[in-house]
PQR file with spaces between the fields and no chain letter, atoms N, CA, C, O and H, PARSE charges and radii, in Angstrom:
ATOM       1  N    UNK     1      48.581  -24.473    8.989 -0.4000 1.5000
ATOM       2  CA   UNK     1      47.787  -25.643    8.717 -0.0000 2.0000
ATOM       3  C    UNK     1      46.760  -25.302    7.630  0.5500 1.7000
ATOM       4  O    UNK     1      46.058  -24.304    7.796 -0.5500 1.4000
ATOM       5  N    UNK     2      46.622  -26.044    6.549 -0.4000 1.5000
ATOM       6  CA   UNK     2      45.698  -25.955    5.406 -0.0000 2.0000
ATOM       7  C    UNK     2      44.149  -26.519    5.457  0.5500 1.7000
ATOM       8  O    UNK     2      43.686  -27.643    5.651 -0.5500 1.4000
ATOM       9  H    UNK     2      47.192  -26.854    6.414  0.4000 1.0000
ATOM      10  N    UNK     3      43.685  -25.507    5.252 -0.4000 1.5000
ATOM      11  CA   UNK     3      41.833  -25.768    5.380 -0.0000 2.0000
ATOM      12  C    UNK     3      41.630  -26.683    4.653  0.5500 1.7000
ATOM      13  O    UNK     3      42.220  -27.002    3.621 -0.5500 1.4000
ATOM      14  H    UNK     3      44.061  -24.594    5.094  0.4000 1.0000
ATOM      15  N    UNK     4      40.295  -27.411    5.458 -0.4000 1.5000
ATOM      16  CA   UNK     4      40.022  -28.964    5.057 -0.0000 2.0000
ATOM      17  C    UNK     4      39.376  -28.735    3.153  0.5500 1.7000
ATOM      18  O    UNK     4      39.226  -27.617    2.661 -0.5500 1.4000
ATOM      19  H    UNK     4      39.815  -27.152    6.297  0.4000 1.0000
ATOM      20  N    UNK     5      39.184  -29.625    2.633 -0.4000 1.5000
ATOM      21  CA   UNK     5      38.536  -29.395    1.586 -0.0000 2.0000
ATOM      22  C    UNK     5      37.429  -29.454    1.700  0.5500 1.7000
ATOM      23  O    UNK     5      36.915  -30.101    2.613 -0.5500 1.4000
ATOM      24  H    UNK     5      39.306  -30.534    3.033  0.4000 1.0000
ATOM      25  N    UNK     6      36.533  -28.596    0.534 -0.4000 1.5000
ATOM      26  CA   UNK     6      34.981  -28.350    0.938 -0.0000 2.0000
ATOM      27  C    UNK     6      34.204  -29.604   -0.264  0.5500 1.7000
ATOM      28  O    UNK     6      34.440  -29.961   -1.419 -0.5500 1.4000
ATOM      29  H    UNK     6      36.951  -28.071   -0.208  0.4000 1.0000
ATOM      30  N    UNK     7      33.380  -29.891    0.605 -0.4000 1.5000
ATOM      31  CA   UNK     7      32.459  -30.998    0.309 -0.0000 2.0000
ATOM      32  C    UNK     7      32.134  -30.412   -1.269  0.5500 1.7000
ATOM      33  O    UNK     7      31.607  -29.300   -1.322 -0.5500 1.4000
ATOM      34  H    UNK     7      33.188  -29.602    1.542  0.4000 1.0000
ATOM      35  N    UNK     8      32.419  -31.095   -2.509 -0.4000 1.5000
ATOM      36  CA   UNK     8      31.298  -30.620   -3.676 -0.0000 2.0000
ATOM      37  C    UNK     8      30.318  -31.435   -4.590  0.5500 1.7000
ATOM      38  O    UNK     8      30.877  -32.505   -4.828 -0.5500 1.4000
ATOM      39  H    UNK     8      32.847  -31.998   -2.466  0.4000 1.0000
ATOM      40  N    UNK     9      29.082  -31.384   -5.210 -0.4000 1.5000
ATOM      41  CA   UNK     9      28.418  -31.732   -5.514 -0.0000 2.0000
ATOM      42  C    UNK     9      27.873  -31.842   -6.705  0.5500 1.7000
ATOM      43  O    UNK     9      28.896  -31.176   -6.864 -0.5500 1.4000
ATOM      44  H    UNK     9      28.628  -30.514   -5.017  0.4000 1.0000
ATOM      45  N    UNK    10      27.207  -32.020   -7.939 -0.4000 1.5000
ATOM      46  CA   UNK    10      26.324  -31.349   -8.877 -0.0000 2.0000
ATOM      47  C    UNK    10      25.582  -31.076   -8.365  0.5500 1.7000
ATOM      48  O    UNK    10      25.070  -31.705   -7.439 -0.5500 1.4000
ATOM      49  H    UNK    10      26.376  -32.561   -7.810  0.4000 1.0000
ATOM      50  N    UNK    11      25.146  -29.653   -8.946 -0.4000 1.5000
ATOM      51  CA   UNK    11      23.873  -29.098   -8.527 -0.0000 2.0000
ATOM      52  C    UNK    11      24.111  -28.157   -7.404  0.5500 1.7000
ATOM      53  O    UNK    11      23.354  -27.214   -7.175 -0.5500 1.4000
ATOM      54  H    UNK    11      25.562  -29.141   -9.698  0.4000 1.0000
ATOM      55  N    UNK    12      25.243  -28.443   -6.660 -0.4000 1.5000
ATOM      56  CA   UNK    12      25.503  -27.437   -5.530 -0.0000 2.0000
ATOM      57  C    UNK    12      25.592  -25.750   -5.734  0.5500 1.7000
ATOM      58  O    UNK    12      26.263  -25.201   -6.607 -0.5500 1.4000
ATOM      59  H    UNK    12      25.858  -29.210   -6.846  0.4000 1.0000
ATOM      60  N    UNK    13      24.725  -25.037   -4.682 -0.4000 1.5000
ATOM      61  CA   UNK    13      24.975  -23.617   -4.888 -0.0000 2.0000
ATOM      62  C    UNK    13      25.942  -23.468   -3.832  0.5500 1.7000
ATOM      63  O    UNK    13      25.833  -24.277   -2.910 -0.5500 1.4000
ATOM      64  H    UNK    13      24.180  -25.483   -3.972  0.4000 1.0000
ATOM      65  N    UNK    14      27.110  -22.390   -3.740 -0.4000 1.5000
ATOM      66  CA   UNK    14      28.401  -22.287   -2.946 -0.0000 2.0000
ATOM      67  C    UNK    14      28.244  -20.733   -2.984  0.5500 1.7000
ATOM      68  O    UNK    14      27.662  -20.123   -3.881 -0.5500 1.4000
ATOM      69  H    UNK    14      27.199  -21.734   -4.489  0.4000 1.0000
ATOM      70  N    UNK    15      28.876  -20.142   -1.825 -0.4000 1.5000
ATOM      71  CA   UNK    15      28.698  -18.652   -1.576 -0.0000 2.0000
ATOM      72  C    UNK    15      30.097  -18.511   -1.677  0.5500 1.7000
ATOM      73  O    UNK    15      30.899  -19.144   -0.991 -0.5500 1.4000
ATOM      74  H    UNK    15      29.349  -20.638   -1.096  0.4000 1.0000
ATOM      75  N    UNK    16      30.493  -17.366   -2.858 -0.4000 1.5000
ATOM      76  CA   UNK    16      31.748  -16.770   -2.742 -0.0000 2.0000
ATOM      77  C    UNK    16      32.494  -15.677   -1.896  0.5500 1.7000
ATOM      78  O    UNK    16      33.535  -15.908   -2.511 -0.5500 1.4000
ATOM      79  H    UNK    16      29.842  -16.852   -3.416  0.4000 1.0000
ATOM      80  N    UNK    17      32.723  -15.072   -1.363 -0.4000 1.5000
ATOM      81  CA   UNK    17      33.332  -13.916   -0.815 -0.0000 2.0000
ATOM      82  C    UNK    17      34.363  -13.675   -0.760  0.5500 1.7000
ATOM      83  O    UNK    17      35.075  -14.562   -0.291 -0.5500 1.4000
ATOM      84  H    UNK    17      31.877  -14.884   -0.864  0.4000 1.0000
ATOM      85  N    UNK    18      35.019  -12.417   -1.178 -0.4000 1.5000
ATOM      86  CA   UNK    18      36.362  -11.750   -1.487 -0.0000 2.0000
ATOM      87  C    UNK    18      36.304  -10.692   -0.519  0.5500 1.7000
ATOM      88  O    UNK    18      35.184  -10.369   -0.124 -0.5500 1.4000
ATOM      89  H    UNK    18      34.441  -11.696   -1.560  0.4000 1.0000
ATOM      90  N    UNK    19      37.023  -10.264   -0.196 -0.4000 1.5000
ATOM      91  CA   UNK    19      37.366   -9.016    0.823 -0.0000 2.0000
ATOM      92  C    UNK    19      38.529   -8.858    0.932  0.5500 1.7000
ATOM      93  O    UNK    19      39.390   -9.735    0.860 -0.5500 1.4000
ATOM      94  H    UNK    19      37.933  -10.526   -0.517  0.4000 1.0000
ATOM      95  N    UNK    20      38.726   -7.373    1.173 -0.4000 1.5000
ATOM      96  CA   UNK    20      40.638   -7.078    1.351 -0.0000 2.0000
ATOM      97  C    UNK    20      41.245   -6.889    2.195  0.5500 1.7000
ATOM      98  O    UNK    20      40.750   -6.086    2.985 -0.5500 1.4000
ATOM      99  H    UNK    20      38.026   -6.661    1.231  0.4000 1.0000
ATOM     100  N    UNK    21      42.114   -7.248    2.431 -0.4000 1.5000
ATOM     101  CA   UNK    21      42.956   -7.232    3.973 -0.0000 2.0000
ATOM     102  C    UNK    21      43.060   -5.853    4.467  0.5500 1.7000
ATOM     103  O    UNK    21      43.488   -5.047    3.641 -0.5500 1.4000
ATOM     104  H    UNK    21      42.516   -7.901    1.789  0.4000 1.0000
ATOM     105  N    UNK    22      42.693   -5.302    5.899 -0.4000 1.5000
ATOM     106  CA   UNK    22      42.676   -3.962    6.639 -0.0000 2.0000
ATOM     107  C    UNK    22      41.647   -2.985    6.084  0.5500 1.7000
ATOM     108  O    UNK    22      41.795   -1.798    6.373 -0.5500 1.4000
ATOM     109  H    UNK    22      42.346   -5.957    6.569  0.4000 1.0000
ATOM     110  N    UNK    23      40.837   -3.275    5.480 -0.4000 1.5000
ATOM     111  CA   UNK    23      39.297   -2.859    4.990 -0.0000 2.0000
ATOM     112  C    UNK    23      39.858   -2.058    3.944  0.5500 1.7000
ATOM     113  O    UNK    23      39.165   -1.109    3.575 -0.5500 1.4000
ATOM     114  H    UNK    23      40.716   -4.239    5.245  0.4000 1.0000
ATOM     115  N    UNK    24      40.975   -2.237    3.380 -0.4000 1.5000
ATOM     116  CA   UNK    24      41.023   -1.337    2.139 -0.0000 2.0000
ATOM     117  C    UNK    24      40.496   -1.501    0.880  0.5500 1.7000
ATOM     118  O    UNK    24      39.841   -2.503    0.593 -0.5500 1.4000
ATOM     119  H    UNK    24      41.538   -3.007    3.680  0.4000 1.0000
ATOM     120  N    UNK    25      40.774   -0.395   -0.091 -0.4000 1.5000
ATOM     121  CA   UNK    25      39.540   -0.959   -1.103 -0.0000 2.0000
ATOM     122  C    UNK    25      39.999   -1.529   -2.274  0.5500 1.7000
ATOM     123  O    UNK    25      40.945   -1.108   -2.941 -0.5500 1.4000
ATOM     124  H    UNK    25      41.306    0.419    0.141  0.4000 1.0000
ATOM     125  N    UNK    26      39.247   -2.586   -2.535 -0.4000 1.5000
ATOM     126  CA   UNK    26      39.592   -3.168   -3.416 -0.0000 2.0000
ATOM     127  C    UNK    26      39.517   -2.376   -5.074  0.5500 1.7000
ATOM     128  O    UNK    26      40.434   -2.587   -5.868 -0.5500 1.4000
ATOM     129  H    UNK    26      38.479   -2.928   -1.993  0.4000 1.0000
ATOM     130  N    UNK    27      38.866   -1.879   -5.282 -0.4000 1.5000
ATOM     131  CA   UNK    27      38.730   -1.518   -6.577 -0.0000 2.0000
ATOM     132  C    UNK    27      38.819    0.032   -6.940  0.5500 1.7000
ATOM     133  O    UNK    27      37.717    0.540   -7.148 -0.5500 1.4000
ATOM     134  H    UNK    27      38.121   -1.708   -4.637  0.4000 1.0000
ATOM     135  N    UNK    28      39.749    0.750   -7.037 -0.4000 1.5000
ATOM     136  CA   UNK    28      40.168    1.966   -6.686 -0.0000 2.0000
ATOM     137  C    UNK    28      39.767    3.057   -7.823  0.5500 1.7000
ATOM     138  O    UNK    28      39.952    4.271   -7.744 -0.5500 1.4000
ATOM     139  H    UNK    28      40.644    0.337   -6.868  0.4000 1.0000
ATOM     140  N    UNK    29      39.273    2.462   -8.721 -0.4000 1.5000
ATOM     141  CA   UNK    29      38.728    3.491  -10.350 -0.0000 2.0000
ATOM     142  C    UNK    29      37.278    2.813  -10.487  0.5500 1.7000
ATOM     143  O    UNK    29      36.669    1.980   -9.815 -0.5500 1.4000
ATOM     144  H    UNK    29      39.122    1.475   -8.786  0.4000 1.0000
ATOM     145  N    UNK    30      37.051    3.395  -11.428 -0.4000 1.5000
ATOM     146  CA   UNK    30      35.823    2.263  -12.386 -0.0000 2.0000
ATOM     147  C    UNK    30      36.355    1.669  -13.466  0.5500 1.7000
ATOM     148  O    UNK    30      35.816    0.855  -14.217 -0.5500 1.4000
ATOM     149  H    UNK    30      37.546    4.072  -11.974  0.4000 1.0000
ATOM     150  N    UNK    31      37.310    2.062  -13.503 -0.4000 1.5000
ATOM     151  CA   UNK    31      38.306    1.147  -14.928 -0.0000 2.0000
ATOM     152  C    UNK    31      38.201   -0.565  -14.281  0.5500 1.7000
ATOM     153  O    UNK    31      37.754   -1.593  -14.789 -0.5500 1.4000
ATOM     154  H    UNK    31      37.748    2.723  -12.893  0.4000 1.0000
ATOM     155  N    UNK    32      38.951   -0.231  -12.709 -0.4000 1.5000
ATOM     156  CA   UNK    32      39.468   -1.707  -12.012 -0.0000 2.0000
ATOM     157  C    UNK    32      37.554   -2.174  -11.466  0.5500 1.7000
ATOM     158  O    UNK    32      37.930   -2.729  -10.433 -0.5500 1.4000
ATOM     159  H    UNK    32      39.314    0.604  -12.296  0.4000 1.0000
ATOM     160  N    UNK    33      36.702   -2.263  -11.434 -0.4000 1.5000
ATOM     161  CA   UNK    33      35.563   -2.206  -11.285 -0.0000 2.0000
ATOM     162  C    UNK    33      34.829   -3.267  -12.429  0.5500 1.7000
ATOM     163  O    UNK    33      34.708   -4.486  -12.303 -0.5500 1.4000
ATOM     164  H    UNK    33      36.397   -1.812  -12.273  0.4000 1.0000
ATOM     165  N    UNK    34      34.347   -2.350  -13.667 -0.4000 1.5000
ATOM     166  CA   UNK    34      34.348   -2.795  -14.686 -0.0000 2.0000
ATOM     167  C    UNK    34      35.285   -3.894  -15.343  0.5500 1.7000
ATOM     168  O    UNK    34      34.726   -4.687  -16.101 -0.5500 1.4000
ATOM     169  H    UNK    34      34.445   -1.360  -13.769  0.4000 1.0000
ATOM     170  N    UNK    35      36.678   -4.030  -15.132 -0.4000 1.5000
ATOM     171  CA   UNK    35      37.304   -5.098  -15.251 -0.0000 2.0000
ATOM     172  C    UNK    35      36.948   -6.378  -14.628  0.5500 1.7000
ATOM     173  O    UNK    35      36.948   -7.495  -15.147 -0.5500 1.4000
ATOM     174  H    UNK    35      37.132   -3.386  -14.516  0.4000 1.0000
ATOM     175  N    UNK    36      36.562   -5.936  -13.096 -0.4000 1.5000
ATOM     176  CA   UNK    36      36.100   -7.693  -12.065 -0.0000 2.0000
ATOM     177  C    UNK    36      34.625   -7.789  -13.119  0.5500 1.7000
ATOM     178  O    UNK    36      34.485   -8.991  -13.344 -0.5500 1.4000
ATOM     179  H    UNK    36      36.563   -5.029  -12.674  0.4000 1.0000
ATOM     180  N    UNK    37      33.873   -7.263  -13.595 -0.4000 1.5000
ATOM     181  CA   UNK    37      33.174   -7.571  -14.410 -0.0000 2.0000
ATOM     182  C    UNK    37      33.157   -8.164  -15.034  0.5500 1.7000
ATOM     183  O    UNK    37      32.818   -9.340  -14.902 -0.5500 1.4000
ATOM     184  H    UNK    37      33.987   -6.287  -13.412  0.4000 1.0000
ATOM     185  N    UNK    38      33.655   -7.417  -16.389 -0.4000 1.5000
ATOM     186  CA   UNK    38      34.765   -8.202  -17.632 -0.0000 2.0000
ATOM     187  C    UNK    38      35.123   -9.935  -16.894  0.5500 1.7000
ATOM     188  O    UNK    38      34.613  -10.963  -17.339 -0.5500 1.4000
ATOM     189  H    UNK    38      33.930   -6.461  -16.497  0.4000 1.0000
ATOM     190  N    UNK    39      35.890   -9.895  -15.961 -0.4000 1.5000
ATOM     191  CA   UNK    39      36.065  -11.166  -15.437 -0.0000 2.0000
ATOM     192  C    UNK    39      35.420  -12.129  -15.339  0.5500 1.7000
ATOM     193  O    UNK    39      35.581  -13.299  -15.688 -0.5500 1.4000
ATOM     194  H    UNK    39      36.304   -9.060  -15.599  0.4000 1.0000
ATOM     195  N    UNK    40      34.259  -11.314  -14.575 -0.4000 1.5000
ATOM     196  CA   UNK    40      32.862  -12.418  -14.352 -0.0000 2.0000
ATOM     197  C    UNK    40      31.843  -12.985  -15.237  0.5500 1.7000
ATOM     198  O    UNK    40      30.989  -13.855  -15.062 -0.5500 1.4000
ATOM     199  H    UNK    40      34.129  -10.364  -14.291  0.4000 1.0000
ATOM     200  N    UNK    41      32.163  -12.261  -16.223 -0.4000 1.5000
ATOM     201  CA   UNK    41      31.284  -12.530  -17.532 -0.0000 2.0000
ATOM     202  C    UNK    41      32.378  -13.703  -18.565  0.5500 1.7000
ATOM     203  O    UNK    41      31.887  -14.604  -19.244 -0.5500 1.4000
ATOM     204  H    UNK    41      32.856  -11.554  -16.364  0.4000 1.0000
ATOM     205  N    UNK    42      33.579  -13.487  -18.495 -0.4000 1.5000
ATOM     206  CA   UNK    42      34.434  -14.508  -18.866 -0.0000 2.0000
ATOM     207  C    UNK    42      34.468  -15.754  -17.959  0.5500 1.7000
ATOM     208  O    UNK    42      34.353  -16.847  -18.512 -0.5500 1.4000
ATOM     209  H    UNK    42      33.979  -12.755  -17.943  0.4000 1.0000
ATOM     210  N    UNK    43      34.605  -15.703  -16.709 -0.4000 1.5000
ATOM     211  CA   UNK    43      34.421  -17.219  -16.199 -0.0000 2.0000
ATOM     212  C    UNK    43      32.945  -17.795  -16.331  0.5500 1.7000
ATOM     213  O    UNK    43      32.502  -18.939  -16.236 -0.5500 1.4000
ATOM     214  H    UNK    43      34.698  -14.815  -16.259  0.4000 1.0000
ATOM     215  N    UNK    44      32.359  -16.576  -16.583 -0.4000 1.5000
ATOM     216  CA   UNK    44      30.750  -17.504  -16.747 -0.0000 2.0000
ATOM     217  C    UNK    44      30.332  -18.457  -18.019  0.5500 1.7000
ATOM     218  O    UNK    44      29.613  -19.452  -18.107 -0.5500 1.4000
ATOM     219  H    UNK    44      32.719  -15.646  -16.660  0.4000 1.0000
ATOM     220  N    UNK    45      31.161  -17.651  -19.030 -0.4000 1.5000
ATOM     221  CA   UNK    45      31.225  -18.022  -20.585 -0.0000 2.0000
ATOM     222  C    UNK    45      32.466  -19.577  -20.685  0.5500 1.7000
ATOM     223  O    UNK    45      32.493  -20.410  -21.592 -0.5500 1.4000
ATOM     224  H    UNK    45      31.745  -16.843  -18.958  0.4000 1.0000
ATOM     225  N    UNK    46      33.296  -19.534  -19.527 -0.4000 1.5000
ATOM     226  CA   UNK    46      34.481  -20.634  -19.868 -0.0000 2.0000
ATOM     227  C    UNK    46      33.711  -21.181  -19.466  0.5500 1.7000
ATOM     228  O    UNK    46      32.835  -21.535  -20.255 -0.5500 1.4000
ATOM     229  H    UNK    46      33.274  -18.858  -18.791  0.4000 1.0000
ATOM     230  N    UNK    47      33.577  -21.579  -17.988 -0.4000 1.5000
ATOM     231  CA   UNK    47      33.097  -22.633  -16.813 -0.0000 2.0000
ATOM     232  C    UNK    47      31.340  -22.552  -16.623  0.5500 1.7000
ATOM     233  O    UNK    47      30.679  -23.022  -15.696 -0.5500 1.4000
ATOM     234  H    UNK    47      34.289  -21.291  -17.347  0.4000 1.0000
ATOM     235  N    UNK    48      30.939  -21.927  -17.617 -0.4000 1.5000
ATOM     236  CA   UNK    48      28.979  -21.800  -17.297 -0.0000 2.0000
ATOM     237  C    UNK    48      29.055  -22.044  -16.173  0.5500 1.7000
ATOM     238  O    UNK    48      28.968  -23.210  -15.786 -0.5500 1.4000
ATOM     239  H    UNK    48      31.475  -21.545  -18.370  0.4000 1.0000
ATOM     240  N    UNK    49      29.220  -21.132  -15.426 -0.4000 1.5000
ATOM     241  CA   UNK    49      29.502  -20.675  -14.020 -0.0000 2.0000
ATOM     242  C    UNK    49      28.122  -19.529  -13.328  0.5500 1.7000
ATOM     243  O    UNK    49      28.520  -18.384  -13.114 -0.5500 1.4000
ATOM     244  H    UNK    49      29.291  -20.186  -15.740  0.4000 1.0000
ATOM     245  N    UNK    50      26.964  -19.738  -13.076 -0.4000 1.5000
ATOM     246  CA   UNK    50      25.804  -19.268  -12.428 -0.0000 2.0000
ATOM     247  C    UNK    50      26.288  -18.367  -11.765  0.5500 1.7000
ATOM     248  O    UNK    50      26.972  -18.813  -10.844 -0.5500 1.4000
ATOM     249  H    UNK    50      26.640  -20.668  -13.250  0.4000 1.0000
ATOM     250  N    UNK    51      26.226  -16.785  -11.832 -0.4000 1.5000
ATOM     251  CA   UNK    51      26.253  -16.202  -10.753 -0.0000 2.0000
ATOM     252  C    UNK    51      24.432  -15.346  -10.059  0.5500 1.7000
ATOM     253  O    UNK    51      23.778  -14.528  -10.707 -0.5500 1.4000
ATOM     254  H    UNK    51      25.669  -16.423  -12.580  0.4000 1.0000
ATOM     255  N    UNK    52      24.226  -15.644   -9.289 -0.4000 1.5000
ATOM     256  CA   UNK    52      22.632  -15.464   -8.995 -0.0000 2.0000
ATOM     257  C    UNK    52      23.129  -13.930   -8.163  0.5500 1.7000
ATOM     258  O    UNK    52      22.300  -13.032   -8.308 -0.5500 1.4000
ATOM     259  H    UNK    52      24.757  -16.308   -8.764  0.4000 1.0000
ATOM     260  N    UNK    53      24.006  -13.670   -7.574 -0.4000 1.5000
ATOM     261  CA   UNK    53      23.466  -11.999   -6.807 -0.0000 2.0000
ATOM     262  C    UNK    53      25.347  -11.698   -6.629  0.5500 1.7000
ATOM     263  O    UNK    53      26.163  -12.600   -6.437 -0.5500 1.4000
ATOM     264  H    UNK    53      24.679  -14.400   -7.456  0.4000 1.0000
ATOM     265  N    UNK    54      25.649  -10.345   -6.744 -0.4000 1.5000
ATOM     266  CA   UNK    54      27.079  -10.096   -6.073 -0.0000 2.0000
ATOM     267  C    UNK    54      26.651   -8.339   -5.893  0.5500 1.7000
ATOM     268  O    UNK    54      25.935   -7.699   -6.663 -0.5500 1.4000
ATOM     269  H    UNK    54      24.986   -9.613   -6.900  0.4000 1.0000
ATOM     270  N    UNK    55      27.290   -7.863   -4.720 -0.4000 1.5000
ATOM     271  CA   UNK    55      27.518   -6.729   -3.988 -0.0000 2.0000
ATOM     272  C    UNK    55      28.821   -6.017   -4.720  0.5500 1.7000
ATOM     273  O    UNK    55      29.651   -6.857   -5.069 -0.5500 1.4000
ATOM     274  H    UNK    55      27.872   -8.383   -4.094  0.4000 1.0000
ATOM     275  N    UNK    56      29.082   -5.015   -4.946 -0.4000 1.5000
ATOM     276  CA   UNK    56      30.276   -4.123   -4.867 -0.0000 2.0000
ATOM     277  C    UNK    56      30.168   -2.760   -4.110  0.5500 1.7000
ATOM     278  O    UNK    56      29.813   -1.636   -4.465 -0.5500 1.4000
ATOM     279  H    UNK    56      28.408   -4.333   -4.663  0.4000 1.0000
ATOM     280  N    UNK    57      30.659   -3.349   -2.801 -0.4000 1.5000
ATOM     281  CA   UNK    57      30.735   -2.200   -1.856 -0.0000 2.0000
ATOM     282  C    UNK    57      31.858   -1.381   -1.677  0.5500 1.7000
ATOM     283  O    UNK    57      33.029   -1.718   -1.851 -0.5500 1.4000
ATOM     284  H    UNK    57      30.948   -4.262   -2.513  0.4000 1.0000
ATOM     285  N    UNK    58      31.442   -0.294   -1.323 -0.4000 1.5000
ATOM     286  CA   UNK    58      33.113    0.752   -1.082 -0.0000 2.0000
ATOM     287  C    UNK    58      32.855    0.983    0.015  0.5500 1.7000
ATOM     288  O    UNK    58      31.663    0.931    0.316 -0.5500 1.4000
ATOM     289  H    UNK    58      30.491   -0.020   -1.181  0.4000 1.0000
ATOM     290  N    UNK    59      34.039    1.398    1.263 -0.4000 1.5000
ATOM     291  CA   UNK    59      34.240    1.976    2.248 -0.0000 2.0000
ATOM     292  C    UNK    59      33.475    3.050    2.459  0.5500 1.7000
ATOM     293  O    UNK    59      33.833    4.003    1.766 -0.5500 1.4000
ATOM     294  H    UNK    59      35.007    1.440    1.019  0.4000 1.0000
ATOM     295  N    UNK    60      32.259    3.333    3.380 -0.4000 1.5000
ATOM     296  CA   UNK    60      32.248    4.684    3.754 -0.0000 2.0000
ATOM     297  C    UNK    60      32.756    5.415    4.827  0.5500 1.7000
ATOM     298  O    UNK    60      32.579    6.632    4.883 -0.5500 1.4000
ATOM     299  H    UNK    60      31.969    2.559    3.943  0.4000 1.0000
C-alpha cells in the first residue's frame, strides 16, 4: 500500500532523511562523500532548494 501524499505549501520547511537499509554505510570513501555534496550544491543551484543543517554520520 502507497503512503498518503504529504501536505505542501509555500514557504514550508520539510525534514529530509536518508538512511541505509541494515545500518550499513552509506558512503564508503570521501570520493562518494564529497560527491552527495557535489549533489547538494547542484539541487540547490537547479531548484533554490534551502538546505539549513545536514549530519553525515558513520557507523561506530
Amino acid at each position: 500500500m502507497a503512503r498518503p501524499l504529504r501536505i505542501e505549501y509555500p514557504g514550508a520547511w520539510y525534514r529530509v532523511m536518508n538512511r541505509e537499509a541494515g545500518r550499513r554505510m552509506i558512503y564508503l570513501n570521501n570520493f562518494l562523500r564529497e560527491s552527495f555534496l557535489d549533489l547538494l550544491q547542484d539541487i540547490y543551484e537547479r531548484y533554490t532548494v534551502y538546505c539549513h543543517a545536514y549530519c553525515m554520520m558513520e557507523i561506530a
